[in-house]
C-alpha positions as a Markdown table, in Angstrom:
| # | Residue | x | y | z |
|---|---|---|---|---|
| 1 | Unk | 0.0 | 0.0 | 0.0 |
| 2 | Unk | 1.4 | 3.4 | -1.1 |
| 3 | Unk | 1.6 | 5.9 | 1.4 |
| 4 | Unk | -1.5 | 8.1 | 0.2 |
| 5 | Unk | -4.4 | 9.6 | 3.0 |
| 6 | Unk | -6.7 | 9.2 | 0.2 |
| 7 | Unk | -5.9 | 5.0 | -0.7 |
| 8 | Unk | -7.5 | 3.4 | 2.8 |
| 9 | Unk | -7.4 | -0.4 | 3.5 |
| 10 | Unk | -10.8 | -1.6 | 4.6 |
| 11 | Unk | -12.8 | -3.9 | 6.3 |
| 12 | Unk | -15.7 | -5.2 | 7.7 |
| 13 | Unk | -15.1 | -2.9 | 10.8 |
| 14 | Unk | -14.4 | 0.4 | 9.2 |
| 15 | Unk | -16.4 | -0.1 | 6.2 |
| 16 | Unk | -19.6 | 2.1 | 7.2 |
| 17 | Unk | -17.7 | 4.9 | 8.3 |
| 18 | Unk | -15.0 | 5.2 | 5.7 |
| 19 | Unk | -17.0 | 4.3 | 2.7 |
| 20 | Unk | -20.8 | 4.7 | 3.9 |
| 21 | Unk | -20.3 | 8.1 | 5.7 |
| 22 | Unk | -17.6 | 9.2 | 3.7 |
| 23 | Unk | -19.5 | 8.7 | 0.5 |
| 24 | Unk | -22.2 | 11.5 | 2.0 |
| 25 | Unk | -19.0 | 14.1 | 1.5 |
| 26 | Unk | -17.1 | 12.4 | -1.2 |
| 27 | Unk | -17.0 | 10.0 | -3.9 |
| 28 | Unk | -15.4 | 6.6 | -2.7 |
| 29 | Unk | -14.3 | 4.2 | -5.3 |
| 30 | Unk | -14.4 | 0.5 | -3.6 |
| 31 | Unk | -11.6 | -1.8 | -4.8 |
| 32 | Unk | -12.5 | -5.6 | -4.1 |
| 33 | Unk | -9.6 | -7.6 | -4.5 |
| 34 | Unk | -7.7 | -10.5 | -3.4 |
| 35 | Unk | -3.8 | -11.3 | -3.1 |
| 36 | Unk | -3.7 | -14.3 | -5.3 |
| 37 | Unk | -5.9 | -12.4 | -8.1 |
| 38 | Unk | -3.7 | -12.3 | -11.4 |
| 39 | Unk | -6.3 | -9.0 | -12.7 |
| 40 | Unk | -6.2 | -7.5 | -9.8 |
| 41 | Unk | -2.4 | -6.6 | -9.6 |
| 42 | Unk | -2.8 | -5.1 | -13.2 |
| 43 | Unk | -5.8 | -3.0 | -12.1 |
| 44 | Unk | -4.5 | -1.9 | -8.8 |
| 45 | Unk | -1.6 | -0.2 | -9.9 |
| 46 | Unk | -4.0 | 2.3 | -12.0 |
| 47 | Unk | -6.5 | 2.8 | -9.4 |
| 48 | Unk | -4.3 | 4.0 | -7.0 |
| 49 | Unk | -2.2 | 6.1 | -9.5 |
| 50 | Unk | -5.4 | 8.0 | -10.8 |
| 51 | Unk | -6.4 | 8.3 | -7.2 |
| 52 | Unk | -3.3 | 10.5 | -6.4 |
| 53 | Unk | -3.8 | 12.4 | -9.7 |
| 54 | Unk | -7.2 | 13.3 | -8.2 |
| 55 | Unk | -5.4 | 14.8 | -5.1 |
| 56 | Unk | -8.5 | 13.8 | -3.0 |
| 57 | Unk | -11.4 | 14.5 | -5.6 |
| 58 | Unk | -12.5 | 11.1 | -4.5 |
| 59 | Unk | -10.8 | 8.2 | -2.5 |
| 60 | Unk | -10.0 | 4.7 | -2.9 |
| 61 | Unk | -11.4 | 1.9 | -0.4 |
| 62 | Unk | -9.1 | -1.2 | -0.9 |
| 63 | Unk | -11.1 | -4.3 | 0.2 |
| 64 | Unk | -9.6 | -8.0 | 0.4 |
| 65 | Unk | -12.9 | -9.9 | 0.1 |
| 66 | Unk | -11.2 | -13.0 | 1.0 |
| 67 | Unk | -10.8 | -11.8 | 4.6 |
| 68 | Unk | -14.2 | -9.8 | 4.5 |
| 69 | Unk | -16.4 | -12.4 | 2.6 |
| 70 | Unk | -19.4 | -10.9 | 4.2 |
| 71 | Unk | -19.2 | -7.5 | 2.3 |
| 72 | Unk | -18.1 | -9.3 | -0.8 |
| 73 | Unk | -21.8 | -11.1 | -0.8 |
| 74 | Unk | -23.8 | -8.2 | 1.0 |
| 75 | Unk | -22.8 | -6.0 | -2.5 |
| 76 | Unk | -23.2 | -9.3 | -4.8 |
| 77 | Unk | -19.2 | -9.6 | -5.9 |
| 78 | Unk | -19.4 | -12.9 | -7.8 |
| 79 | Unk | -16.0 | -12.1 | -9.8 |
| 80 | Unk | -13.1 | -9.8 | -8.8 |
| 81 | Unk | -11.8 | -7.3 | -9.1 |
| 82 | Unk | -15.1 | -5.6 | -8.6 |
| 83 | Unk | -15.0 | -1.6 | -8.6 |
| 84 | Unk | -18.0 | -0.2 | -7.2 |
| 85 | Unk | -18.6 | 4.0 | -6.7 |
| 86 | Unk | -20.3 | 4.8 | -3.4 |
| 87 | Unk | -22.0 | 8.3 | -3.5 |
| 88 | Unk | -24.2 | 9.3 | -0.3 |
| 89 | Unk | -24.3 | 5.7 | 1.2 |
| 90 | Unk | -25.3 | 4.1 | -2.2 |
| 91 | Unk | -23.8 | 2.4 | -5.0 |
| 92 | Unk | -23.7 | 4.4 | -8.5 |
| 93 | Unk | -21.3 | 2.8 | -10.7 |
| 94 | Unk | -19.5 | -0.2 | -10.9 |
| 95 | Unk | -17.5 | -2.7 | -13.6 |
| 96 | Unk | -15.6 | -6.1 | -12.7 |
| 97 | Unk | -12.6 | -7.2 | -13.9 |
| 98 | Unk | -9.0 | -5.4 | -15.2 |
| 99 | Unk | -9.2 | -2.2 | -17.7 |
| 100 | Unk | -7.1 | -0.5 | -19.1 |
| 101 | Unk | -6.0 | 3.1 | -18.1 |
| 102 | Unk | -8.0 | 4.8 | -20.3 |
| 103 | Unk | -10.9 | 3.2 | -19.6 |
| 104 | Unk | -11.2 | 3.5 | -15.9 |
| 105 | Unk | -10.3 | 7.2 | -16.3 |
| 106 | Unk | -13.1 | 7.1 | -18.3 |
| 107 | Unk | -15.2 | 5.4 | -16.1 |
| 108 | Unk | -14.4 | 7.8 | -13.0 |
| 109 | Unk | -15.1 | 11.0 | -14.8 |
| 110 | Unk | -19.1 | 9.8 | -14.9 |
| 111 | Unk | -18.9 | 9.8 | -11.1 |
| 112 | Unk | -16.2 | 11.0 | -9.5 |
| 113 | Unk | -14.5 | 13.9 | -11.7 |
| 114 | Unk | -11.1 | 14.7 | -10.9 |
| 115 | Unk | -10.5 | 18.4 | -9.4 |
| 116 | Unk | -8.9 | 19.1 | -12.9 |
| 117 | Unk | -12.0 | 18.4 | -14.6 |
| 118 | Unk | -14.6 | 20.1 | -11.8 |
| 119 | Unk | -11.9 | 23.3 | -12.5 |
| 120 | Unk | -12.7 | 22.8 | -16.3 |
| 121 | Unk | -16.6 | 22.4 | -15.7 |
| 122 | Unk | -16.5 | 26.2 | -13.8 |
| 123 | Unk | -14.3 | 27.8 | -16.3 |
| 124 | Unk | -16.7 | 26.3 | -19.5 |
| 125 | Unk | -19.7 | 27.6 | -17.1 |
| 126 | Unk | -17.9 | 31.7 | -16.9 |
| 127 | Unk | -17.6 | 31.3 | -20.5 |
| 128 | Unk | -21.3 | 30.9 | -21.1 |
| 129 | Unk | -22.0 | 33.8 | -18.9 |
| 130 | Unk | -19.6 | 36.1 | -21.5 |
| 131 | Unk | -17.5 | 36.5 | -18.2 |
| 132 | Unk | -14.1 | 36.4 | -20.2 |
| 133 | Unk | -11.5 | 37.4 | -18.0 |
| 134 | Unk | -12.1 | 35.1 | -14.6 |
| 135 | Unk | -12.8 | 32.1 | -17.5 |
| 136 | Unk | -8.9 | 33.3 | -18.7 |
| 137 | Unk | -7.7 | 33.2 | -15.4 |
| 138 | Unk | -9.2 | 29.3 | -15.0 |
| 139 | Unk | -8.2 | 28.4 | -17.9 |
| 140 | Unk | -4.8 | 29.1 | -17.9 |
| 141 | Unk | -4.4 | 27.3 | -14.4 |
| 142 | Unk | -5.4 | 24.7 | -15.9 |
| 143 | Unk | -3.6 | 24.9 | -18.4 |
| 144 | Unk | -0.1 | 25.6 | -16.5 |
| 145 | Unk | -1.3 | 22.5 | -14.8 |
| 146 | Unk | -1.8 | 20.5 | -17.8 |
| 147 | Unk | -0.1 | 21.6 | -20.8 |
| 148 | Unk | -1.0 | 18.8 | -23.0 |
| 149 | Unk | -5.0 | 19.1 | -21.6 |
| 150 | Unk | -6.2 | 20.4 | -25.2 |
| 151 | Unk | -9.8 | 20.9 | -24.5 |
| 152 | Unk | -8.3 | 23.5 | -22.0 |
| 153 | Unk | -6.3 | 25.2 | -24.5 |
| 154 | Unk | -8.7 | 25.3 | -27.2 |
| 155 | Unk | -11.4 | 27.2 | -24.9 |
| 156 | Unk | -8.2 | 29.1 | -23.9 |
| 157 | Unk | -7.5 | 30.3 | -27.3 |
| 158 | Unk | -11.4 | 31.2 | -27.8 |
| 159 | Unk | -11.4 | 32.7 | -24.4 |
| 160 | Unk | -8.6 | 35.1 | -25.6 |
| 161 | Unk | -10.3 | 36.1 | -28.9 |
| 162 | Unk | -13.1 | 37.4 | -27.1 |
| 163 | Unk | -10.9 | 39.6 | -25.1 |
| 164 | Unk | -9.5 | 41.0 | -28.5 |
| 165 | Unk | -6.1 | 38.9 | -27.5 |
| 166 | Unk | -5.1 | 38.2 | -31.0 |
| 167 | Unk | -1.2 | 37.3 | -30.0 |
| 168 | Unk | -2.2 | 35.2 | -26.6 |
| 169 | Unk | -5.1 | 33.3 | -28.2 |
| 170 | Unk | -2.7 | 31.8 | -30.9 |
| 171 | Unk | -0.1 | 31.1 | -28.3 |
| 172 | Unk | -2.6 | 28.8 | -27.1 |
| 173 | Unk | -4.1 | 27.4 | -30.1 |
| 174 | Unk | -0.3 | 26.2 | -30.7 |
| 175 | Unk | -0.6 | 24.1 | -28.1 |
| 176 | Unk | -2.4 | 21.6 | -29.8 |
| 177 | Unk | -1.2 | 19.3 | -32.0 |
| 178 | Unk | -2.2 | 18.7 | -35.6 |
| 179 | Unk | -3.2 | 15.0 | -34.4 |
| 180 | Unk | -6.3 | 16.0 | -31.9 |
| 181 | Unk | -9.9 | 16.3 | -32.3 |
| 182 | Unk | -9.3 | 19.8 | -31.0 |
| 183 | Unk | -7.0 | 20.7 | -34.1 |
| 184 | Unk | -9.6 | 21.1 | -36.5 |
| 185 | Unk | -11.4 | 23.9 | -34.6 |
| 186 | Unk | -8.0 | 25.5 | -33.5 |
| 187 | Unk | -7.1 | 25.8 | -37.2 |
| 188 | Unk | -10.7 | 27.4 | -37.9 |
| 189 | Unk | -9.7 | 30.1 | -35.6 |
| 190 | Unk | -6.2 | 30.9 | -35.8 |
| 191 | Unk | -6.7 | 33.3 | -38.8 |
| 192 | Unk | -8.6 | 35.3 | -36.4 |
| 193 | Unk | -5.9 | 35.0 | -34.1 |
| 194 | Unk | -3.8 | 36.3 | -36.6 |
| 195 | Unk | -5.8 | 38.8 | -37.7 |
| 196 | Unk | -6.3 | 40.7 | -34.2 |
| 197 | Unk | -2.6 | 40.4 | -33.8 |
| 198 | Unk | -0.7 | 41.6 | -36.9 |
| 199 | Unk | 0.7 | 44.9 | -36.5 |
| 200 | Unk | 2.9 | 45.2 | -39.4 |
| 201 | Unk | 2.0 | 46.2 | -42.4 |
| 202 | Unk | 2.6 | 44.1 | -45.8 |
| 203 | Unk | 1.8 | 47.1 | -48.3 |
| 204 | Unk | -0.9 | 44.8 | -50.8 |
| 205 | Unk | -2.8 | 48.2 | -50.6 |
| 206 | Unk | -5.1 | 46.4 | -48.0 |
| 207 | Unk | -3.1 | 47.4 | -45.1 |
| 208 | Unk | -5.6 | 50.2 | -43.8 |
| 209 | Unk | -8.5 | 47.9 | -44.2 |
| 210 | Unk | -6.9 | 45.2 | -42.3 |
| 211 | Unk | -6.1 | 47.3 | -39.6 |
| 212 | Unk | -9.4 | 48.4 | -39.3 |
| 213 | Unk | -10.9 | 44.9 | -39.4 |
| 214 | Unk | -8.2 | 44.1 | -36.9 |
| 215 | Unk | -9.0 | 47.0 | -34.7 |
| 216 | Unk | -13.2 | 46.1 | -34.6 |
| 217 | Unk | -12.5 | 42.7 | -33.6 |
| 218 | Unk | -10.0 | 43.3 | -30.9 |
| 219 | Unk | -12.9 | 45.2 | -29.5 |
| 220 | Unk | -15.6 | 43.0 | -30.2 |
| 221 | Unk | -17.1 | 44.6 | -32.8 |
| 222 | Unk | -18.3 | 42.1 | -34.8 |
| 223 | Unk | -20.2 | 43.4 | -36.8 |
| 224 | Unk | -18.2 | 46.2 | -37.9 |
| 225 | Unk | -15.3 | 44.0 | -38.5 |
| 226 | Unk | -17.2 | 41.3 | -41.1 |
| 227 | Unk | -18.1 | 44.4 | -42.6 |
| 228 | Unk | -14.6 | 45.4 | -43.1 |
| 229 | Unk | -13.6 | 41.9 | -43.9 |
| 230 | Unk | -16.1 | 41.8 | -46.5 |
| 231 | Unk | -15.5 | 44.7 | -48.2 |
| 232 | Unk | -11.8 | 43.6 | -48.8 |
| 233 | Unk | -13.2 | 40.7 | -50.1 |
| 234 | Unk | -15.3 | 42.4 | -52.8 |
| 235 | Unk | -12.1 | 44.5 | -53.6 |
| 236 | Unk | -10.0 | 41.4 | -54.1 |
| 237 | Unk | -10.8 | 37.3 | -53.2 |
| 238 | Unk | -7.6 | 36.9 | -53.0 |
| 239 | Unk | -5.8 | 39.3 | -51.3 |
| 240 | Unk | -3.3 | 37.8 | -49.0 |
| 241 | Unk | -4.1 | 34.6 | -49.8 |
| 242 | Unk | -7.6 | 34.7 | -48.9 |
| 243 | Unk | -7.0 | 36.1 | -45.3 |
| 244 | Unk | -10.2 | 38.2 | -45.2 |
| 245 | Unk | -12.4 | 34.8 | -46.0 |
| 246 | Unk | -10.2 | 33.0 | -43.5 |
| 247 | Unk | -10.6 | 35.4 | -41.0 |
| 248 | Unk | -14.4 | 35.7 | -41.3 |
| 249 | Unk | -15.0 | 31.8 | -41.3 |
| 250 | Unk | -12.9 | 32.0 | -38.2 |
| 251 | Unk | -15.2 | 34.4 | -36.9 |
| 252 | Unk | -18.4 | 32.5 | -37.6 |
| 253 | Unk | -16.5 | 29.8 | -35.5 |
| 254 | Unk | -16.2 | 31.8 | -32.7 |
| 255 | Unk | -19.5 | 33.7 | -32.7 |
| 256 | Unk | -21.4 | 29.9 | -33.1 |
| 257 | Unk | -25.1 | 30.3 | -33.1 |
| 258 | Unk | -24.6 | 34.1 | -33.0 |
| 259 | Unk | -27.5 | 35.7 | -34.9 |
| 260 | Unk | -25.1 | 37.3 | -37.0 |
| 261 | Unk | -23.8 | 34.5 | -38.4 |
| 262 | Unk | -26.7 | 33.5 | -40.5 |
| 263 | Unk | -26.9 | 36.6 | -42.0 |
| 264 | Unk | -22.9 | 37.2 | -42.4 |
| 265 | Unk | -22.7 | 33.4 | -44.2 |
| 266 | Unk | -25.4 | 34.5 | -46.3 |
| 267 | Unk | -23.3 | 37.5 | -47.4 |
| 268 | Unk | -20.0 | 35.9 | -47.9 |
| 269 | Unk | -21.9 | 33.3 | -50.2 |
| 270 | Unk | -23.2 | 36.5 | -52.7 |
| 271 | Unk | -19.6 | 37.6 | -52.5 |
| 272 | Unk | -18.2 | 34.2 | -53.3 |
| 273 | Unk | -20.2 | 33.1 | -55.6 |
């Protein structure tokens, strides 16, 4: 047994207060094993790794239903190793026999997510409330944390494009690599990224107009800025190498189900075609 207040040995004398009570304050994942069980020492390892990860998020009840027989048959274990999750006295969850890591991370984010993922929950929730710059704050702590956590990065760099952060939100959208569900939308918005943070100019004869369109969306103007984008676009399609269309797609990624993106698609269509 590592040396972990959150990994408890227990039995049929402890069991109701450290898994029955405890489960009224805290998740408590119950580990029914046995010494000579060949699964068992491949899924114990993992338990009690993701268990420290979780840096009491939930804890781990290690139960050797050999020498506790009767709890083995009062919560029906017929094969082991039997995980069950106790929440408020009851059991919620439960699989038998070895899985892999991924898997029983899997399995413990349905009822008992780690403090990285409750962290992840709030931040999402201040994003839908438009409160940008505490969602920035929990965001990046989590993503200091976990650098290679891309679902943190990606709301990151969206996070950072609302606050007219052209230069920041890029540095986090090249955080994640090309391989990741999370790619594809990163690449739909860094041209905005871009956008909001050029500075220099590249003398196409655009360079006002860019600016402008830069300057409306650092300040959330919308609007104003597919305006802008648009014109350039009637101008010339492929000015820059189509950085106005790239831009405004990436905006339409950003806004969502925005209003204005019905009627802004609509518009770049006539342009386009």
């Amino acid at each position: 047994m590592i040396n972990n207040d959150n990994i408890l040995d227990v039995n049929e004398a402890n069991f109701t207060l450290d898994v029955i009570e405890r489960s009224k304050r805290q998740p408590v994942i119950v580990d029914f094993w046995a010494p000579w069980c060949g699964p068992c020492r491949m899924l114990s390892p993992i338990l009690e790794k993701v268990t420290t990860e979780a840096d009491g998020a939930f804890v781990l009840a290690k139960i050797n239903s050999d020498n506790n027989q009767r709890l083995a048959q009062q919560y029906g274990v017929q094969g082991i190793p039997a995980v069950k999750v106790f929440r408020d006295g009851k059991v919620v969850g439960e699989f038998v026999g070895a899985k892999p890591e991924p898997q029983v991370r899997e399995f413990l984010k349905k009822y008992a997510p780690a403090r990285e993922d409750l962290a992840f929950t709030a931040a999402l929730a201040l994003m839908a409330e438009g409160r940008w710059p505490e969602a920035e704050t929990a965001l990046q702590n989590i993503v200091t944390q976990s650098p290679t956590r891309d679902d943190a990065s990606l709301a990151l760099g969206r996070v950072r494009l609302r606050l007219g952060l052209g230069a920041e939100a890029a540095a986090a959208l090249a955080l994640i690599p090309n391989d990741v569900p999370e790619s594809v939308v990163a690449e739909r918005l860094m041209p905005l990224a871009q956008l909001m943070s050029q500075s220099e100019t590249v003398g196409d004869g655009f360079d006002e107009a860019y600016q402008a369109a830069a300057d409306l969306a650092r300040q959330g103007r919308y609007a104003e800025a597919m305006d802008a984008l648009l014109a350039i676009l009637r101008k010339n399609r492929t000015s820059r190498n189509g950085a106005a269309k790239q831009a405004l797609l990436a905006m339409f990624e950003l806004l969502g189900d925005d209003a204005l993106v019905k009627d802004y698609r609509r518009q770049l269509a006539n342009v386009l075609f």
